[in-house]
Structures are given as C-alpha cells and as structure tokens.
C-alpha positions as MATLAB code, in Angstrom:
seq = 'XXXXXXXXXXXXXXXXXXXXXXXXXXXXXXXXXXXXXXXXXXXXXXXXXXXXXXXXXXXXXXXXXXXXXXXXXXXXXXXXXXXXXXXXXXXXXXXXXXXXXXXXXXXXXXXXXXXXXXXXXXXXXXXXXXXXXXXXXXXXXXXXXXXXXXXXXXXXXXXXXXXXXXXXXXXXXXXXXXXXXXXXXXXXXXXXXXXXXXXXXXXXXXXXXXXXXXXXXXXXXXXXXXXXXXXXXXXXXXXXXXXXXXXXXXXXXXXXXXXXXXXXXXXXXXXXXXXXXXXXXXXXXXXXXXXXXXXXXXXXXXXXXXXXXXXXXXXXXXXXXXXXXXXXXXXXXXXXXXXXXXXXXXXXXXXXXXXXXXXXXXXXXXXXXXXXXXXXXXXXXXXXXXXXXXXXXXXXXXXXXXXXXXXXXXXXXXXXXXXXXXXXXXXXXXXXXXXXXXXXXXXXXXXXXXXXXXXXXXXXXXXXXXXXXXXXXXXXXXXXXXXXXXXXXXXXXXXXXXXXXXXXXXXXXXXXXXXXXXXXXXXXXXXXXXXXXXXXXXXXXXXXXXXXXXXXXXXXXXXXXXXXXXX';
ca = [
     -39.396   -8.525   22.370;
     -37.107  -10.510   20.183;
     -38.452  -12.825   18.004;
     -34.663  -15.117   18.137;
     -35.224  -18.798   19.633;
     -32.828  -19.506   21.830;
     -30.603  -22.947   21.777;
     -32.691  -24.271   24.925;
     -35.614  -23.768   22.107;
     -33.615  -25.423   20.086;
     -33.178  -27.984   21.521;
     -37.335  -29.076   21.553;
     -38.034  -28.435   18.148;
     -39.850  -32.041   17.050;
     -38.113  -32.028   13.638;
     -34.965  -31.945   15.247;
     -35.379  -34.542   17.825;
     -31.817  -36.278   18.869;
     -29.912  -32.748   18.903;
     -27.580  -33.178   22.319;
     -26.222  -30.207   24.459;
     -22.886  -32.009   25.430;
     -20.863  -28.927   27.249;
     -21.441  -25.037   27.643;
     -24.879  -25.333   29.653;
     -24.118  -21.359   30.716;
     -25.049  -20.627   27.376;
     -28.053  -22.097   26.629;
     -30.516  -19.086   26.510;
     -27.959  -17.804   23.908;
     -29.694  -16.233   20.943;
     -29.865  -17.922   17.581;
     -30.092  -15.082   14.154;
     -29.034  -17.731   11.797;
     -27.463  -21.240   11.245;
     -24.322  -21.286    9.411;
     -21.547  -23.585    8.090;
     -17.739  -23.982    8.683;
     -15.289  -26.012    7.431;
     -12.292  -23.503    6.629;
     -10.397  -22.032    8.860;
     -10.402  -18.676    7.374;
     -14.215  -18.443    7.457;
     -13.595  -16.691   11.116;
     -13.641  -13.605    9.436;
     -17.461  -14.347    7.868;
     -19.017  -15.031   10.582;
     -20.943  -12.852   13.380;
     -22.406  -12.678   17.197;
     -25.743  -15.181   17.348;
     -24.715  -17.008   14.466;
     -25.346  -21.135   15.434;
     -22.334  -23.102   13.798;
     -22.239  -26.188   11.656;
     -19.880  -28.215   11.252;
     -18.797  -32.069   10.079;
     -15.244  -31.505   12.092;
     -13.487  -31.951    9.061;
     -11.418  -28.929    9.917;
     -10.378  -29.771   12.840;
     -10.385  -33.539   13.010;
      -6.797  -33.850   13.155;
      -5.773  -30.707   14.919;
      -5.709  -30.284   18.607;
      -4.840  -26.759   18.384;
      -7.279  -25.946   15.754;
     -10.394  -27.817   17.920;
      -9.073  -25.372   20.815;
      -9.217  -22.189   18.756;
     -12.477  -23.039   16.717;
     -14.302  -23.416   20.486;
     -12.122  -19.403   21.876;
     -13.109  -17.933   18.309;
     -16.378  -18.790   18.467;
     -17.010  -18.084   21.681;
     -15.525  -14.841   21.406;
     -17.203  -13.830   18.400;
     -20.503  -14.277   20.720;
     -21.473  -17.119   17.991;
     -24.828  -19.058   19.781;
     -23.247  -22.380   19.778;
     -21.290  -25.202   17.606;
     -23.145  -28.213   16.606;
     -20.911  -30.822   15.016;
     -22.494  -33.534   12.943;
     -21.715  -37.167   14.431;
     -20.384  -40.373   13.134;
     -18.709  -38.600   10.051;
     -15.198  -37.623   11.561;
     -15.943  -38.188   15.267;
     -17.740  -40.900   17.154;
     -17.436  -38.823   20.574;
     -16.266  -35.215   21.034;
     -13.075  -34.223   22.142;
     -12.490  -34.030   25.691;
     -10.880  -30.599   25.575;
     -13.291  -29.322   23.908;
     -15.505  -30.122   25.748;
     -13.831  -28.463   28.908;
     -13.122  -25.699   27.148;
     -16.507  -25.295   26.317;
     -17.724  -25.755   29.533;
     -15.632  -22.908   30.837;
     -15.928  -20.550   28.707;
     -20.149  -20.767   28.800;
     -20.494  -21.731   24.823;
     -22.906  -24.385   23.387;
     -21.376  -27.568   21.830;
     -23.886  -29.712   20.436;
     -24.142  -32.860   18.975;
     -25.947  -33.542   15.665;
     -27.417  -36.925   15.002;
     -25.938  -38.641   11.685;
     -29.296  -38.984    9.984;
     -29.947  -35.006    9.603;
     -27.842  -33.148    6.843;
     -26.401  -29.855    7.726;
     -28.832  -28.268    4.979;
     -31.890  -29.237    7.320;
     -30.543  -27.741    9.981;
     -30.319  -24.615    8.258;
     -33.689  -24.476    6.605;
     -35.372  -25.333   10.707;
     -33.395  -22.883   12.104;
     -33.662  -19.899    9.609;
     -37.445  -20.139    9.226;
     -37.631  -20.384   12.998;
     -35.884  -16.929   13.236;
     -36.773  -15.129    9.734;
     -39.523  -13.374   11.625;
     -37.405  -11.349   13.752;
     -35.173   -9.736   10.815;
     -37.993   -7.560    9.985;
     -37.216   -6.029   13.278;
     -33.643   -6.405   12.456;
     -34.004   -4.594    9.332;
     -35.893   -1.590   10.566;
     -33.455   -0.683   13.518;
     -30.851   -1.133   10.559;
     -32.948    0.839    8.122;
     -33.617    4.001   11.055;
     -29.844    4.056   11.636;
     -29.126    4.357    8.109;
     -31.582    7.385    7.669;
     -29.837    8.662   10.967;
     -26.830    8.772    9.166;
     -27.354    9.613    6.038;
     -28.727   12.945    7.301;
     -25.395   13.629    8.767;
     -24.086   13.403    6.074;
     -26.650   15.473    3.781;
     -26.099   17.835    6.262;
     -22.210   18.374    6.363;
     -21.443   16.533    9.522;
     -18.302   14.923    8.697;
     -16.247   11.701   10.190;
     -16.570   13.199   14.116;
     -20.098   13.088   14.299;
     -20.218    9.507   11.982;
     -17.660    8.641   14.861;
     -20.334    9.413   17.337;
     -23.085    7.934   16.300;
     -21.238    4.500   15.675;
     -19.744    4.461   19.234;
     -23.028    5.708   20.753;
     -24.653    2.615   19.024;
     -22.570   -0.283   19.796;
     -21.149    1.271   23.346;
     -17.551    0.604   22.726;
     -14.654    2.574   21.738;
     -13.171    2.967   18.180;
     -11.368    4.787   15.876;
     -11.116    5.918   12.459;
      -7.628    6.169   10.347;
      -7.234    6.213    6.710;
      -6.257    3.688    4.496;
      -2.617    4.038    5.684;
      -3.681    3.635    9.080;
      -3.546    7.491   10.376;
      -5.811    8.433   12.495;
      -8.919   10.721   11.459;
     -10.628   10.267   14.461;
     -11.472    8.200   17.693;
     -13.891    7.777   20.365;
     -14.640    6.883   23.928;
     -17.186    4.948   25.388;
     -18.290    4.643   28.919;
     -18.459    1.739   29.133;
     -15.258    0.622   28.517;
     -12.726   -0.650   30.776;
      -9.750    0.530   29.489;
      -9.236    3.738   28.137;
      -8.089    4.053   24.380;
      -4.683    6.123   25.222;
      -3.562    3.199   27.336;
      -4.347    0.904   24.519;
      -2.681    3.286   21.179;
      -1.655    6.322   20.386;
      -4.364    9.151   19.612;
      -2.068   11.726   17.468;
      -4.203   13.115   15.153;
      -2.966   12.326   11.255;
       0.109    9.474   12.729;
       0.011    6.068   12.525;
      -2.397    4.260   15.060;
      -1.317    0.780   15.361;
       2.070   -0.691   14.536;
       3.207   -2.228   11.100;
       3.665   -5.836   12.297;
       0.153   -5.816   13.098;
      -1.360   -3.744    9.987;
       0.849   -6.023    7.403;
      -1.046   -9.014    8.367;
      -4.749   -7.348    7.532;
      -5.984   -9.017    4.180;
      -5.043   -7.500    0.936;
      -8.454   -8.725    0.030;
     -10.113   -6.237    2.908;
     -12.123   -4.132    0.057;
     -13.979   -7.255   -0.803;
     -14.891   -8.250    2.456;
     -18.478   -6.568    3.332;
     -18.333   -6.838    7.157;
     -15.663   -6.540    9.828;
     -12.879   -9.149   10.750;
     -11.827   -9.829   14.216;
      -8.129   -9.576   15.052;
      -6.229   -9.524   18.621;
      -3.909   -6.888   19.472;
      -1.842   -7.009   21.892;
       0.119   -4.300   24.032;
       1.852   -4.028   27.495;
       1.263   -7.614   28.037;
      -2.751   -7.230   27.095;
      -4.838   -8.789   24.213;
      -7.571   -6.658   22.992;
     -10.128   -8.113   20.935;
     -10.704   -5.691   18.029;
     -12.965   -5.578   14.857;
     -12.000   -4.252   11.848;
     -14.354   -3.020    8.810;
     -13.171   -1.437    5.860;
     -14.426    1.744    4.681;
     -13.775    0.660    0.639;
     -15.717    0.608   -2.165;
     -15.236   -1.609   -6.039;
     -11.235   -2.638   -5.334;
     -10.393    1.255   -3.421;
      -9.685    1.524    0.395;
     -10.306    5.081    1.890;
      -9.674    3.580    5.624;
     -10.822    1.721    8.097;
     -12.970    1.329   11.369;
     -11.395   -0.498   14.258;
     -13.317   -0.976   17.048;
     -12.069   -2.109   20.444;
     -14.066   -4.796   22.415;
     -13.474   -3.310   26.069;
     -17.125   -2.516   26.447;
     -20.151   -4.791   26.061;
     -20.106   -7.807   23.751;
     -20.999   -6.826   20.286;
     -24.742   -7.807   18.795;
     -25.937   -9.038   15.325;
     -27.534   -5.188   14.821;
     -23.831   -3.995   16.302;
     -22.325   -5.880   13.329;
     -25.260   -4.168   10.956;
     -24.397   -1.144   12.104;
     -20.593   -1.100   11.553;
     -21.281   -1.455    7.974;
     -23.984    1.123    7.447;
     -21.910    3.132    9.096;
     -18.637    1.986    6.795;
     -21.116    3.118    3.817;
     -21.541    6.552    4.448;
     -17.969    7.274    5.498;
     -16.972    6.086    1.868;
     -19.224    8.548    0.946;
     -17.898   11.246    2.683;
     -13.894    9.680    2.104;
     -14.706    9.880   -1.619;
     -16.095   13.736   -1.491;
     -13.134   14.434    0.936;
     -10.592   12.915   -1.623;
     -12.371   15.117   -4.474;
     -12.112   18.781   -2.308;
      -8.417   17.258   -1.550;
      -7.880   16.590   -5.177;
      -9.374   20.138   -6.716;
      -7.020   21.738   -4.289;
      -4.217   19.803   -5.709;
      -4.937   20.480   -9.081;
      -5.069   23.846   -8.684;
      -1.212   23.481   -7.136;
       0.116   21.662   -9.944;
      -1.114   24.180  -12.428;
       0.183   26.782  -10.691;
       3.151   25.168  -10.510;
       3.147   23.985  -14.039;
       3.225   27.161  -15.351;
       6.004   27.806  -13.218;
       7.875   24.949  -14.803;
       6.474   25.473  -18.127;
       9.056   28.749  -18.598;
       6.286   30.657  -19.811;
       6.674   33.972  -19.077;
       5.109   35.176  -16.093;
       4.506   38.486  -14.439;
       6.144   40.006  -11.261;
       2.828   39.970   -9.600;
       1.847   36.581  -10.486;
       5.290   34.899   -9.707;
       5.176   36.852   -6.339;
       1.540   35.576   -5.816;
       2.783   32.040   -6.695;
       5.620   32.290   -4.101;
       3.463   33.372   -1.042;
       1.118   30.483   -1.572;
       3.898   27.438   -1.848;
       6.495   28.840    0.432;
       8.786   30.131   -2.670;
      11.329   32.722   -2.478;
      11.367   34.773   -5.936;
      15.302   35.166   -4.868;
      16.772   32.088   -4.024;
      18.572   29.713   -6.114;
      16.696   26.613   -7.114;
      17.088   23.132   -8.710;
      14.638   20.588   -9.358;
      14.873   17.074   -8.819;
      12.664   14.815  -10.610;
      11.239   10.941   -8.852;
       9.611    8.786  -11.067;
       7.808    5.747   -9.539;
       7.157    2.313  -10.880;
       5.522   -0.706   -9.266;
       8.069   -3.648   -8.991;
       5.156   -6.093   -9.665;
       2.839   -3.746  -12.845;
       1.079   -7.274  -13.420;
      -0.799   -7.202   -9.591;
      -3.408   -4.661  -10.072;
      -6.448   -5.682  -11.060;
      -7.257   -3.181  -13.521;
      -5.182    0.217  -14.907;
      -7.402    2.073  -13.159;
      -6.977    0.529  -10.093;
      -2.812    0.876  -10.441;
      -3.251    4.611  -11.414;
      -5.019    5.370   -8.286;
      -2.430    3.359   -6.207;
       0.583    4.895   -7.484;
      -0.787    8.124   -7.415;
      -1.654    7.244   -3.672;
       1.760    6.241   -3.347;
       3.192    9.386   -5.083;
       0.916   11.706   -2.502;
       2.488    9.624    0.628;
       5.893    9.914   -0.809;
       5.920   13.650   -1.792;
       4.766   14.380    1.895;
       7.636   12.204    3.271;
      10.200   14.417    1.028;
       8.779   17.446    2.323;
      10.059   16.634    5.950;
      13.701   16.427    4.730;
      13.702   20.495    4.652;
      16.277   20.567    7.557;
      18.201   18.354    6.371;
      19.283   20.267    2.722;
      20.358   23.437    4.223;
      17.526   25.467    2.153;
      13.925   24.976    1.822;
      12.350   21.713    0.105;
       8.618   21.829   -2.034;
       7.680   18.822   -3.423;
       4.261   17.788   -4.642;
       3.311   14.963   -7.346;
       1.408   14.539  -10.662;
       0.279   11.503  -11.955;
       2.955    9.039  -11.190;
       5.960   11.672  -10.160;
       7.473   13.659   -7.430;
       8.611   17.337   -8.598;
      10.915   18.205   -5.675;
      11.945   22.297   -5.673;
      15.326   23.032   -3.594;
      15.998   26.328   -2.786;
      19.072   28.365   -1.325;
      19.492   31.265    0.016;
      21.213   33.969   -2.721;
      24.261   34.674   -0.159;
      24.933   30.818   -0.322;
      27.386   28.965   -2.666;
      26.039   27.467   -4.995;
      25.327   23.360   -5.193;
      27.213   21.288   -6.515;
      26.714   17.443   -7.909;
      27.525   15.893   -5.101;
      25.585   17.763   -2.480;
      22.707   17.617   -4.751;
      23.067   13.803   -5.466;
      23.433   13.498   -1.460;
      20.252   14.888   -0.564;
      18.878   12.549   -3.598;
      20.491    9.438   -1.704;
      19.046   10.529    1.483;
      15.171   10.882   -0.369;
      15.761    7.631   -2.204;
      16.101    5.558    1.093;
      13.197    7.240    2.837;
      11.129    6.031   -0.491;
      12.301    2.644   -0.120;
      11.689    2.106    3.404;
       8.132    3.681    2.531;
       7.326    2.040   -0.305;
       9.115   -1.282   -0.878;
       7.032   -2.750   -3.222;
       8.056    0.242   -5.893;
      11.270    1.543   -7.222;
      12.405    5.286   -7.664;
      14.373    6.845  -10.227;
      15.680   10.322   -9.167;
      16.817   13.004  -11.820;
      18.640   16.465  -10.646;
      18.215   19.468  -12.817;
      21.186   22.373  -12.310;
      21.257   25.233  -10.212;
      19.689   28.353  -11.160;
      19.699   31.030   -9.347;
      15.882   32.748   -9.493;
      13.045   30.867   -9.535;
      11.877   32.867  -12.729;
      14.725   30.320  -14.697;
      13.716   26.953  -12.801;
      11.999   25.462  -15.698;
      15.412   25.284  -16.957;
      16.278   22.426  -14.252;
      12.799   21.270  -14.407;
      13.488   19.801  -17.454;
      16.691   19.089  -17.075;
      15.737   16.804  -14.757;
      13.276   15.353  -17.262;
      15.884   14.911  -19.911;
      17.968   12.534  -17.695;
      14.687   10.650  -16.806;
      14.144   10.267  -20.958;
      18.074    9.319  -21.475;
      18.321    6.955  -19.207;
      15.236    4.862  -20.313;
      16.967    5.579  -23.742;
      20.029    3.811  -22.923;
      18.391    1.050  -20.578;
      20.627    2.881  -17.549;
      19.428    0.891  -14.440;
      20.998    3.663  -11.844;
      18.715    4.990   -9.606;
      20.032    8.541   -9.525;
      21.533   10.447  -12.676;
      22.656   13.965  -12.256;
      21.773   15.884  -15.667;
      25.626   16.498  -15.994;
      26.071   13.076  -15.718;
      24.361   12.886  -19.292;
      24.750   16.232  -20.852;
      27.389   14.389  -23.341;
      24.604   12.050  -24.348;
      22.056   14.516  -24.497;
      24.125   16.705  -26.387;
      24.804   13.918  -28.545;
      21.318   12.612  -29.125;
      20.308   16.734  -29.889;
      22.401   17.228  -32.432;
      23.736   14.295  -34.299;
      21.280   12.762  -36.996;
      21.223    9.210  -36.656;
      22.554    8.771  -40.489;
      25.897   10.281  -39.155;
      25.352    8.047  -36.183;
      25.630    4.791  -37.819;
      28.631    6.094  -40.214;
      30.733    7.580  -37.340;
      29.709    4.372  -34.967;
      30.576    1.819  -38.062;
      33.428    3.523  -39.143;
      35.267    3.268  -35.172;
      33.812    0.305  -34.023;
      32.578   -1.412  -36.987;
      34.942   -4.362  -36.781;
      34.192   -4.856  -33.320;
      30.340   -5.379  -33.439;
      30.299   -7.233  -36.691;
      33.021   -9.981  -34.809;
      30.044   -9.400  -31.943;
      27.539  -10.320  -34.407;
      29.185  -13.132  -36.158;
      30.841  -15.138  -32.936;
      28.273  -14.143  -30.468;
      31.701  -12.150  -28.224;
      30.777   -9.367  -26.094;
      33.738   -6.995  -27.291;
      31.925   -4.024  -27.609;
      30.453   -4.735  -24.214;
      33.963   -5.165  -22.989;
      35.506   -2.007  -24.701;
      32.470    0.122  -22.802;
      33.518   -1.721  -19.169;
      37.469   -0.635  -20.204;
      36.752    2.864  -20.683;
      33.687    2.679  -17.420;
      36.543    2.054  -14.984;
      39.661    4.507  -16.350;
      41.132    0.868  -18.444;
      41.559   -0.660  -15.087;
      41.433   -4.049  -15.929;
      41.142   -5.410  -12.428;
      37.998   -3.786  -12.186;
      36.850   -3.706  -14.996;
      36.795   -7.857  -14.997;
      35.493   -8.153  -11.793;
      32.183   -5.512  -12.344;
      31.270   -8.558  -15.885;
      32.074  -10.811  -13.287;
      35.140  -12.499  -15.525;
      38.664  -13.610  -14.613;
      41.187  -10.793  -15.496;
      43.197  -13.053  -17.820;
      40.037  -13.017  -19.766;
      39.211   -9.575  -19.589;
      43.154   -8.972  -21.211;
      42.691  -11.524  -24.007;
      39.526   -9.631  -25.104;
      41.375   -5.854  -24.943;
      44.019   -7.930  -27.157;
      41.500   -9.187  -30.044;
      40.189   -5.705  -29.706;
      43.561   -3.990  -30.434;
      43.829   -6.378  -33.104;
      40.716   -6.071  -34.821;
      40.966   -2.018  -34.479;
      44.513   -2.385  -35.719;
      45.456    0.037  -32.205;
      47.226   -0.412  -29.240;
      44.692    2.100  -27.224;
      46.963    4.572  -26.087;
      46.592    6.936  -28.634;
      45.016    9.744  -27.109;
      42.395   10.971  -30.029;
      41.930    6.897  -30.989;
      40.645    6.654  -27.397;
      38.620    9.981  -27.309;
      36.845    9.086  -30.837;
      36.201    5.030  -29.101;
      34.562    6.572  -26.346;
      32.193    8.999  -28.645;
      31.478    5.955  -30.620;
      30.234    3.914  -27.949;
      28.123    6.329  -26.890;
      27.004    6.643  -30.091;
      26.623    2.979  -30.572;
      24.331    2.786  -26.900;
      22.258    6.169  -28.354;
      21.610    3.766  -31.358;
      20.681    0.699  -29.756;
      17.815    2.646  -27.884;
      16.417    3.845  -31.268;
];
C-alpha cells in the first residue's frame, strides 16, 4: 500500500494547523510525493503528477489569465493541489479560481501567514520520504528490465514496448529531427495514434510550427515537458522527454495522454527509459558512422586520382550506384553556421554541422529526377561531395545547366537549414568516372579562390575562375606587385592618399561591360558620380579607355591587384 498522505491528511497534521481547503473538494484524497515551489511561469515544465504546489501568488497576482492557467496546468499535470500563502499578495482568493478549481476537482488551499513556505516543505517531505523507497525499487526493477534489453540486442521496438506497457498510453519515438523510429498503441487509449499524426516510418511526425517552439535548452532538461497539440479541432495533451545526453540530442519520446492519467513512477519511468535509448542512439550513430566512413574512403580514393584497378573501380560502382561509363562532374557545398559564436563548445558545433551536412546530403540525393542523370552525394566533415552523372550518348553539360541544378540544391538547403549558408562549387565535365578527381578538385579550387578573393557569391562555376586560378598558379607574387603597380599604380596610391575608391570603381566599370548606368547603381552612387570618377581615372592613367590592349592589361591588373589583397 502506498505510503503517500493524502491532502485530506494533510489537512490534520498538528504542525500545520490553520491550512484551509477553499475549492476542489473532489480532490481531496489526491496523493501528495512531494511539496514544491512556484513562482515562474516557466517552472510548468519542472514539475510532475502528485507534486503539492507552493506558492506566494506573486506570479500571478496581477494576471487573470495567468491565475486561470496556473489552476488548468496544474490540474492537468495531476499536481495534488495549490496552496497559496495568505496576506502576502492576496487577502482572499480569486473568485475564478476558485470556480475553476471547483470544477475541474483540484485542491486550492490556503496557507496561514505565520508558516514559511520552507516549513511546509520540510512537514510534507518527511511525511512522504518513506514511500520513495518503494518508489525507488519499482524504478530500480524497471531499469534492470531494460537494461537487459538492451544487453541483449533488443533495439528501440522493444524499449518502445516496455515504456507503453508501463505507463498504458500511446507514444512514439522520432529522432532528433523529429522522424519517426517508432510508435506504439495502447489499449487504453481513446483515440487511436493515426487519427492523431502520421505513422510513416523515417518522415516527419508532427508539424514544424509545433516542433520550433520545443526548448533549445531540451538536452538539459532531465524529465519530460508537457505541451498541447492540437489537430482536427482536438487538443491532445502530450509529454515530451528528450533522449540527449552532455549538450547532444539523439531524439525524443512523445507520449500522448489519451489513456490513463500519468503517475509520479510514470514520470520515473519515461526517463529511465530516455537513458537507455541514448544508449542504444549513441551505438546506432557509431554502426551508422563506421558505415559511412567506409563510403567516404572509398570514395576518396575515387577522388584522390590515384590510380585504381578495373576490378576495384567496378566494385566501387556497384556499391554507390556509379556507372564506370557515364560522364561525371562534381559539385562541391561547403556549409557554415550564420551564428559560429552559438555553440557551446567546438565540439558541440562539429557534431551539429556534421548533423546538418548528413540531413542535407540526403535532401540532394532526392533531386536525381530532376538533373536528367543520376545524383550521389554524401558528406565529410563539414561538406557535401555531390557526383552527377550522364549517360555517354548524352551531350555534354554545360555551365548553365550545371549552375541550374546548383540553384535548384541551394534553395532546398536554405529552406532546410536556415540558420547556415552554402557555398556551391562545380567541377567540369568528364566523361568516365576514372577522370572525376579532375572536377573533384576543380570544384575545390573555386571553393579556395573565392575565400581568396573575399567573393560573397554563393555559386562559382570553376570556369568562372579558371583566369584567376590560372593566374594565382603561375604568376609569382614579385611579378604580381610590378605588373599590378606598373598599370594601376597611380590609381591605388590616389586610393591610399585621399581615401577614393577608384580602383574599386575601375573593377565595377569593367564588372558590368563599362555600363555606367549600372555600374553606379550596383555601388549604389548617382551616375554623374560614377562619370567624374572614370574621368580622374583616365586622367591619372593618362588613357581614354578605349584602347583595346590598355583595357585588356587593366583588367589583368585588377585581378592581379584582388589575387594580392588576399595574400
């Protein structure tokens, strides 16, 4: 028999003589675990069934709304009762809490001015210490239970099971992007869980406008939080525990209250439970990331232009859905977070770019229908390597069809993943996959060049550089600075002297084909001065720009000059 006094017990304890039941007499052979204090309203998601609430009313002396919700919350958290402390921010209770009280079945008590909160606590905890032993076991067997499920292969199904078996309600299981792993019935339950979400297997569960407003903090948080969610016109209480360990999420346990009102040891349970599916989340992610490692250095050597042997190429091919015959070219993603400075630790931001990098490389893969020859992506470390093949009868790509499958990828990233940006790099055709290390780093020469030269577009073709990489390969930067001083010298010393962007302004001229209308407006300047600059330039290069080898040997020199800034 339980060892919890109830709040009609409660009520005669001698050392707390003067405690008042003022509404909720349904509930007064509610059990009491604990006593516990509120005054914050986000302390809803700290608090569990049988729990008896204190409270001075501070946080909801001046809020009608909030003494409404404090009283539903509560009482649907199967709390034992509120007891408010007197004469501090009230001199009578509200009236609708009271009523509200009184309907719903829940304790509201008053507490006399002369005890302190801190009494309270000590009377009621050593009045129901006993009964945690008792608590403890049952908690203690369960975790043996499952522990041995684990120890003996049984995997997130039969975790599943033994958690819905427990607390008689249904759930489910989804990773920590909210896919489902798993989910469970229970008899229990009124309403069945397809009625409630959907129950495809590795999709989405529950909609984004719900999932967004879970806590970033949630891998803190040791027990479950209760949220409502609603669908076709119904609000479903559900409880949510993290299955997270240090700062990592692996997923999450939702579990739907259509069955019997959850208990203290129901509560206990969730997060034994949440404990060994970390376990068996982090041994999952290390099978999941031995398998991946063995890709990438398959596919490394691939990429590596090593030379490789019919057999092993042919071996290669059959395992990644490669045809040794078609023509390929590689486009390159690298990711960055938009906000580096959020993560806690490197660690933590390696893991969740790399997480990000996984999510995104499976996203790419489904644009295969859409690039009229087979797409292979997968990701190392914090890139995408994307593989496009065609068929050998086809025509070969060119720029723009390969930059228009790159626009297409680059806005399924950012609706993916808005809090990062992308940078996308596209290698050449070749046409066998025994020469696609050639666009492989290709690819990764435009990624290096434009960091180089501080170029902020978010997809470069490697033609779109091959000037400046030719350039950069085979100039020494002695010859630089005497080829770049000796064309433009007169126009970055005036720079350097007057503070003038002419150089800046000679770069925009050539940009957009000495179209001075646009040219003005993309520096956001008038035209008139946008002329009067290309004037003082003609004069301090003693040309008038129209010579055709003046303007070739300007335009070599500011690429040049850009090569030499980034040095």
């Amino acid at each position: 028999m339980s060892l919890l006094i109830t709040v009609e017990q409660l009520l005669s304890i001698k050392s707390l003589e003067g405690i008042k039941l003022i509404a909720g007499h349904a509930g007064i052979h509610n059990r009491i675990s604990l006593a516990n204090i509120i005054e914050n309203p986000d302390a809803f998601d700290w608090l569990s069934p049988n729990e008896l609430i204190l409270s001075t009313g501070y946080v909801f002396k001046d809020s009608e709304e909030m003494q409404i919700r404090i009283i539903q919350e509560l009482s649907e958290i199967n709390c034992a009762g509120l007891m408010i402390k007197m004469r501090r921010y009230f001199d009578k209770l509200p009236q609708n809490m009271i009523e509200l009280a009184d309907r719903l079945g829940f304790p509201l008590l008053e507490l006399p001015f002369e005890y302190t909160l801190a009494q309270v606590i000590a009377i009621v905890n050593e009045k129901t210490s006993a009964d945690y032993d008792t608590l403890n076991r049952r908690s203690l067997d369960l975790h043996h239970d499952l522990f041995k499920i684990a120890l003996e292969g049984g995997g997130v199904e039969q975790i599943a099971d033994k958690l819905s078996a427990t607390i008689d309600n249904p759930l489910i299981i989804v990773d920590r992007d909210w896919n489902l792993l798993c989910h469970k019935e229970s008899m229990s339950a009124v309403v069945p869980l397809e009625r409630i979400v959907p129950l495809e297997m590795g999709k989405p569960v529950l909609p984004i406008d719900f999932t967004d407003k879970i806590p970033k903090y949630m891998s803190e948080i040791k027990r479950s939080i209760k949220r409502i969610y609603h669908h076709g016109g119904q609000a479903y209480i559900c409880r949510i525990m993290p299955v997270a360990v240090s700062n990592f999420v692996y997923g999450y346990i939702v579990v739907f209250q259509t069955g019997r009102s959850l208990t203290e040891f129901d509560y206990l349970a969730m997060e034994n439970v949440s404990t060994i599916l970390t376990l068996d989340r982090i041994k999952a992610k290390e099978i999941e990331e031995a398998k991946l490692k063995i890709r990438q250095d398959l596919f490394d050597i691939l990429l590596s232009g090593n030379a490789m042997s019919p057999d092993m190429l042919k071996t290669l091919s059959e395992a990644h859905g490669l045809q040794e015959k078609h023509a390929y070219y590689c486009v390159l993603i690298q990711i960055e977070s938009r906000d580096p400075d959020s993560y806690p630790s490197m660690v933590h931001r390696k893991y969740e770019l790399e997480h990000v990098a996984k999510k995104c490389a499976q996203l790419i893969h489904g644009l295969s229908n859409r690039s009229n020859g087979e797409v292979v992506s997968y990701f190392r470390n914090q890139e995408i390597v994307v593989l496009v093949g065609k068929q050998e009868h086809k025509s070969p790509v060119i720029k723009q069809e390969a930059k228009a499958l790159a626009e297409e990828m680059l806005e399924e990233l950012n609706g993916q993943a808005k809090e990062m940006t992308f940078h996308l790099a596209i290698g050449g055709q070749y046409p066998t996959l025994h020469s696609l290390h050639r666009s492989f780093h290709e690819a990764q020469e435009a990624l290096r060049l434009l960091q180089r030269l501080g170029d902020d577009r978010a997809i470069v073709h490697f033609e779109d550089l091959a000037g400046d990489h030719f350039l950069d390969s085979n100039i020494k930067p002695s010859e630089m600075e005497s080829f770049v001083h000796k064309s433009l010298g007169a126009v970055s010393d005036h720079d350097r002297a007057f503070g003038t962007s002419f150089v800046a302004t000679l770069d925009y001229y050539f940009k957009y084909n000495r179209n001075v209308t646009e040219a003005a407006k993309a520096m956001f300047i008038h035209r008139n001065t946008f002329i009067y600059r290309i004037d003082k330039i003609k004069e301090l290069l003693h040309t008038d720009l129209k010579d055709t080898d003046e303007l070739f040997q300007l335009q070599l020199a500011l690429k040049l000059f850009r090569l030499m800034r980034a040095l």
